[in-house]
N, C-alpha and C positions, 0 to 999 in steps of 0.2 A: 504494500500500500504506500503510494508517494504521492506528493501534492509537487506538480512540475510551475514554478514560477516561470511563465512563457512570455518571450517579447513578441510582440506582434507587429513590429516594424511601425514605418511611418503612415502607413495605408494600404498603397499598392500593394496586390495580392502577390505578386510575382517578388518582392521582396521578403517573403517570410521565407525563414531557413526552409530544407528540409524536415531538419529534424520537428520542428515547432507543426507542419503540417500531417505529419506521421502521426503525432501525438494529437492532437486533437480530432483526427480519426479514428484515433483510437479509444479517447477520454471515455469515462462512465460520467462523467460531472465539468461542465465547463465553467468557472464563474469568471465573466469580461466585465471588461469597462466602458466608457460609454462611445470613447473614440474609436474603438478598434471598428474596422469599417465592416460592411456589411458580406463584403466579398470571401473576406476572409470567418465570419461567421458560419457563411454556405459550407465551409470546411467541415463543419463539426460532425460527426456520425450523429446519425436520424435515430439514435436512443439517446444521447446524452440528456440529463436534466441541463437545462440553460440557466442560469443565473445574472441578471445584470446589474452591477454592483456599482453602478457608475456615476459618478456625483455630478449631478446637470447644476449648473452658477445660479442659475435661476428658478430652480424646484427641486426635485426630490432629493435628498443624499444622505444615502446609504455611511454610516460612519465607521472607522476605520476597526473600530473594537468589534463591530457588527460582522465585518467580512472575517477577521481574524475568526471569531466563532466560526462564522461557515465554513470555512478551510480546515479548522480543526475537525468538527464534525465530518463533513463529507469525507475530512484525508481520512479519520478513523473506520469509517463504512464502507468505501470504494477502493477500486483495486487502482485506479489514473484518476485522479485527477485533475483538471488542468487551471489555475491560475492566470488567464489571458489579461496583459498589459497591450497599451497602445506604446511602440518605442521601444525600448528597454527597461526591464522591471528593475534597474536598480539605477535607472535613472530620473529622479523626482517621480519615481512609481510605487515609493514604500515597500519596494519588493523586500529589501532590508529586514521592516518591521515583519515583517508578513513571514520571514526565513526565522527571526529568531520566536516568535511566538511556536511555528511550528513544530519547531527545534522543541521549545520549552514544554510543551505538550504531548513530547513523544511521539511525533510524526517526522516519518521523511520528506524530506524536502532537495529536489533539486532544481538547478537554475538552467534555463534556454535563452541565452542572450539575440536580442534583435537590434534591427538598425536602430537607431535615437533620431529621430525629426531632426537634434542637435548639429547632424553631418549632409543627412539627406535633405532637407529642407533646404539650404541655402547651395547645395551641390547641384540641384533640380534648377536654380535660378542659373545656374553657373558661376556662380560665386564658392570660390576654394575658401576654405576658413583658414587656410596657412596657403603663402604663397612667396615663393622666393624673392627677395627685396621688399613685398611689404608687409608681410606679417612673418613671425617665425614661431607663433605659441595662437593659440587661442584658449577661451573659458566660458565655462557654459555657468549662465544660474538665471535662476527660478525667479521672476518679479511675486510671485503667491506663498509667501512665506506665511510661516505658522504665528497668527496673530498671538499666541500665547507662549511662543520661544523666546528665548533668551538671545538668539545669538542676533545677530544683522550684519547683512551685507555692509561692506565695507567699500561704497563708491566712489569715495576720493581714491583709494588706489586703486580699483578699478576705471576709473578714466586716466592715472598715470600709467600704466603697467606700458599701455602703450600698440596688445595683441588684440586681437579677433575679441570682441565679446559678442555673445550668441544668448539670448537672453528668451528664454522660454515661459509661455503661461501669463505674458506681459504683454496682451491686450488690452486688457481694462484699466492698465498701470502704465498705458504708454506714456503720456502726462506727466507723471510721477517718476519714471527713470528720463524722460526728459529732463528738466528740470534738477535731476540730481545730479547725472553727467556733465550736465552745465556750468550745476554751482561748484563740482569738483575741479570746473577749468578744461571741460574737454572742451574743442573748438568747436563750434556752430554748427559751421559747415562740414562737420566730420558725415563721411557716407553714409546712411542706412539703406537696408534692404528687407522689406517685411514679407514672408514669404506664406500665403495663407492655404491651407489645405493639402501641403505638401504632397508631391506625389500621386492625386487623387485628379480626377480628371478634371474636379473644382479646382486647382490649383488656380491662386493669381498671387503675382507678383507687382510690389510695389517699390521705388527707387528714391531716395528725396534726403535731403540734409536730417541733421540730428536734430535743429531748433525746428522743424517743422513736426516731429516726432509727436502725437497723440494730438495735433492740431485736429481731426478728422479720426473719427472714429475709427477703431483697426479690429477689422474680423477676427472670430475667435473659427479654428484656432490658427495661432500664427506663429511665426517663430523671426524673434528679429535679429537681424546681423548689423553690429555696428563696427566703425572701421575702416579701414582704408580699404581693405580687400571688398566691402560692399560695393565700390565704383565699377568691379569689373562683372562684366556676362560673361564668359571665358565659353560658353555656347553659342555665341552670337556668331559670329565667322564660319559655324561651322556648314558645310554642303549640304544642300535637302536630298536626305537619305534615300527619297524615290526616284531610281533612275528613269531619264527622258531618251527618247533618240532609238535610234537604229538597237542598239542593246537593250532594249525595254522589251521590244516583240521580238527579241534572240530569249533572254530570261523569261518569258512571259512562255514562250512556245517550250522550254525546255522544262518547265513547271509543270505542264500540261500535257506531257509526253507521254505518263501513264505508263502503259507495259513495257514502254521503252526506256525509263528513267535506266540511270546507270548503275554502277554493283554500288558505288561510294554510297547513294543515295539509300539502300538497301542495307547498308553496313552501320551507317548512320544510326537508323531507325531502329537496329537492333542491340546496338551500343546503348543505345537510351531506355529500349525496354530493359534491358540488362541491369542501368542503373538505377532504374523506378524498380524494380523488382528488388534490388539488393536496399531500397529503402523504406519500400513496404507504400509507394505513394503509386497512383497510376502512368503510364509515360505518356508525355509531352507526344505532339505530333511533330 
């Protein structure tokens, strides 16, 4: 019996691991959160119980001790169950708290790491968070800190440090790390890039100085990038992937060739079922 703290990436279904899609085919008990998308939900085998534990800003939410029980419970009755985060569970996902409760209660617990919105999100704009000559470090933190903790961000060195800040869950706080980056002495005009629905077919991207920053409402959810490296689209240059021309109806006919495709095309196909088989998921076409 093990409780799998699972990342579920930034959206996009085709970015979940492997492993993370095996296992929730396999789950007797799924419990998610309210971002993991809908795509990767359709994953789950047609017994699991669903559980949605996800705390909406503006209604319902499910509190942290609540879930902690459920995981305890379910991990002590069920042979999988799966702990589904949007991201990575042990990034601003409490996967942590969630490890050591289970820990404390005598349940197994293991961890399935996924992409963080932190990398993908601002990679999808084409914006690198480390880039040679202008960034050499980046740092990720949370504007939705725990009104009842002790510790706080520290924004005066955070606008001297000088790298990538990647600043998560800081839509409704855009104002407010405005405002503090400012008064720390970061320049004006320093880059942002807010990047909303990462990965998902909703994505949009937005461009514009740091004093313009929460002047205009910022979708949730977002992920903002401030910096120098926010100036660049490092995908803007690149060629539209659909090829034109005389080679369109060469590829187009050679697709469509049917009993005549080649042995590569056949080798292919069974390379993949080979790998979907050795991982317990169905194969790709």
């Amino acid at each position: 019996m093990t409780v799998y703290l699972v990342g579920a990436g930034p959206g996009d279904p085709d970015l979940l691991t492997l492993r993370a899609a095996r296992l929730l085919g396999e789950a007797d008990v799924v419990v998610h959160d309210r971002l993991v998308g809908p795509q990767v939900l359709d994953m789950i085998a047609p017994w699991a119980e669903r559980i949605d534990v996800g705390k909406d800003p503006d209604g319902i939410r499910t509190t942290q001790d609540r879930i902690n029980e459920l995981l305890v419970d379910r991990g002590r009755r069920h042979e999988t169950v799966v702990r589904l985060k949007g991201g990575d569970p042990f990034v601003f996902g409490r996967g942590g708290e969630e490890a050591v409760a289970l820990g404390a209660a005598g349940v197994a617990v293991q961890v399935v790491p996924g992409i963080t919105s932190a990398i993908a999100g601002p990679a999808t704009a084409g914006v690198p968070v480390t880039h040679r000559g202008l960034s050499s470090a980046f740092t990720v933190v949370t504007a939705h800190q725990d009104p009842n903790g002790e510790q706080d961000l520290d924004w005066d060195a955070l606008a001297r440090i000088g790298s990538t800040l990647v600043i998560l869950m800081g839509a409704r706080r855009a104002a407010s790390v405005r405002h503090r980056l400012l008064a720390a002495g970061m320049a004006a005009d320093t880059p942002v890039t807010i990047v909303v629905s990462a990965t998902t077919p909703q994505q949009r991207t937005f461009r514009l100085r740091l004093d313009a920053l929460g002047a205009t409402t910022v979708p949730n959810p977002a992920v903002i990038v401030v910096g120098a490296v926010a100036a660049n689209d490092v995908l803007a240059a690149m060629p539209d992937p659909t090829p034109t021309g005389p080679a369109t109806a060469a590829a187009t006919a050679t697709a469509t060739a049917g009993p005549d495709r080649s042995p590569d095309t056949d080798n292919r196909r069974d390379h993949r079922a080979a790998v979907a088989a050795l991982e317990g998921v169905a194969p790709w076409p």
